[in-house]
C-alpha positions, 0 to 999 in steps of 0.5 A: 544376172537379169535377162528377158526371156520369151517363151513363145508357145503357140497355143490358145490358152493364158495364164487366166485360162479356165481350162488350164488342168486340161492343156495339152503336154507342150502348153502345160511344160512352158507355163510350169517352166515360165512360173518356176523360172520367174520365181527362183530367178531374176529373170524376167519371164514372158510367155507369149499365147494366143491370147487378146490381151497382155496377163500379169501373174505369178511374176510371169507376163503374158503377152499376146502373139498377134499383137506381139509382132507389133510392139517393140520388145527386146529379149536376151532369150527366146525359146520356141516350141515347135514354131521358129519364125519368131526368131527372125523378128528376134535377129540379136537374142540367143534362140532356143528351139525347144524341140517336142516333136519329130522334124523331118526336112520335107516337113520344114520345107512344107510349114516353110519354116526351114530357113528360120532354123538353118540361118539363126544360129539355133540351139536345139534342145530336145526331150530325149535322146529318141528325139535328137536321134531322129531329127537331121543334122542338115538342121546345122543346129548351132548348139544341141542339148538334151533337157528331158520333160518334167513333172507337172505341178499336179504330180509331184505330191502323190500318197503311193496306193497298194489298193489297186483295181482291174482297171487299166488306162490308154491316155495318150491322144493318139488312137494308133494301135488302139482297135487292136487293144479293143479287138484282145480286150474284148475277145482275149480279156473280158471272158476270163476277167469280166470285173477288169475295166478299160478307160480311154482318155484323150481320144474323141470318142465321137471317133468310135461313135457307132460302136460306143455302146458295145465297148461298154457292155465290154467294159470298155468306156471313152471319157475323152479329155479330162483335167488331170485331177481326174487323170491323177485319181483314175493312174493312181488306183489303176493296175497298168497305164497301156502306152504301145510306144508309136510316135513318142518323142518323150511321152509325158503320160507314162511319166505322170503315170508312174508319179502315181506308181502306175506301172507301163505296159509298151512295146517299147517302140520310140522314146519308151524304149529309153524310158521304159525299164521291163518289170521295173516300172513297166512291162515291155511285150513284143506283140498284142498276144503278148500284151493280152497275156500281162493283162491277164496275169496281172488281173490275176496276180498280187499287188507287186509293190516292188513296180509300184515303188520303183515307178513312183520313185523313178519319177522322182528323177523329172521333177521340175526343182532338178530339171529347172537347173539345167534350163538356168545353167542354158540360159545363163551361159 
């Protein structure tokens, strides 16, 4: 079966883009899913970017969104994430929502994007459970389908290390939760265990500008956002990836994480609660005492090669070739 399918993600980047090791989660998920889709399948797959001019590559056409509303194109599929007006140009496709992010009624009254979802016949299709579970059924989705996240290309190939250091990530780019974690890191966990290290990654560290250089004479040090190769070498000899659970709708960082057999430290808050499993590939602590307290246990105990297996071998189940299928059975049928 020959179908077009549009994929509009948009977002600043194309397929010759520089900084593609740097795309954000939702960026980087449409351009590996495009690429695999246009490469097992007979499909013909188009990725529309703020881009300025059309890309071929890798089988995958890359069409720029602002002249895209000019041109003539007709697409059996159309899969949006997060944006919906699209589909109104689109009046004869079958519509996919793919959903990332939590939606509530006054925000789609606010980006005036409520109507496009309701009168669409959308087929809705969120990355966990948490995120179906706290989107409103006043939505009227037409269908809805829970497609997880999937690992990117960067972490499906990783050596398992059992030579870790004392050190520790925060990788997610919101900053909620992240001055308590410095408040114990600096009076709970530096006097015990001052060999032990905080990398911050993701967060603009202009935010904490004033106070940048006594977070390093704690050990704590910000390198805002990176390439995940540079991700990829700090998850994999690193004791724990901090990831207090606020506001996820999925968190891709902790699965990256434990491609790299870097196990999870959370409350166990939003999706984390699904995906976390506590002394399996994570931990799950009920406040900051108790976070300070695993962190110090862990600067003080063996290697536990048990977690590091089980995270590793956990992520196995993300990986785009098992999670593709499920896009083709949506697409085709």
């Amino acid at each position: 079966m020959s179908l077009n399918i549009l994929f509009f993600c948009p977002f600043k980047f194309n397929l010759q883009s520089k900084n593609l090791d740097k795309l954000g989660g939702i960026e980087t998920l449409n351009y590996n899913l495009a690429i695999k889709l246009a490469n097992i399948t007979n499909f013909n797959i188009f990725l529309a970017t703020y881009t300025k001019k059309k890309i071929i590559k890798k089988k995958v056409t890359n069409l720029s969104i602002d002249k895209l509303y000019g041109e003539k194109y007709t697409f059996d599929v159309v899969i949006s994430s997060n944006s919906s007006k699209i589909f109104n140009k689109y009046p004869n496709s079958k519509k996919i929502y793919w959903m990332h992010n939590t939606l509530a009624i006054e925000k789609g009254l606010r980006k005036k994007i409520l109507i496009s979802l309701i009168f669409n016949k959308i087929i809705a299709v969120f990355v966990s459970r948490f995120l179906q579970f706290n989107t409103s059924r006043l939505y009227f989705f037409n269908k809805q389908h829970i497609i997880p996240n999937f690992l990117s290309n960067e972490f499906t190939k990783i050596n398992k290390n059992y030579k870790r250091q004392k050190i520790f990530i925060w990788s997610v780019k919101r900053d909620k939760g992240l001055k308590n974690v410095f408040d114990i890191w600096i009076k709970k966990i530096y006097p015990s265990n001052n060999d032990a290290k905080l990398f911050i990654f993701g967060v603009n560290p202009k935010l904490f500008k004033k106070d940048i250089n006594f977070y390093k004479k704690n050990n704590i040090y910000l390198f805002g956002l990176v390439q995940k190769k540079i991700l990829k070498k700090f998850y994999n000899k690193s004791l724990a990836m901090i990831c207090l659970g606020y506001d996820e709708t999925f968190c891709l960082n902790a699965l990256e994480a434990n491609a790299c057999g870097l196990p999870i430290i959370t409350f166990g808050y939003s999706a984390l609660r699904d995906f976390t499993f506590n002394n399996k590939n994570g931990y799950v602590v009920n406040n900051y005492d108790e976070l300070a307290n695993k962190i110090d246990d862990l600067c003080n105990s063996k290697i536990n090669k048990d977690i590091i297996n089980y995270s590793y071998d956990y992520s196995k189940k993300f990986d785009l070739d098992k999670v593709v299928n499920k896009w083709i059975n949506l697409l085709k049928n």
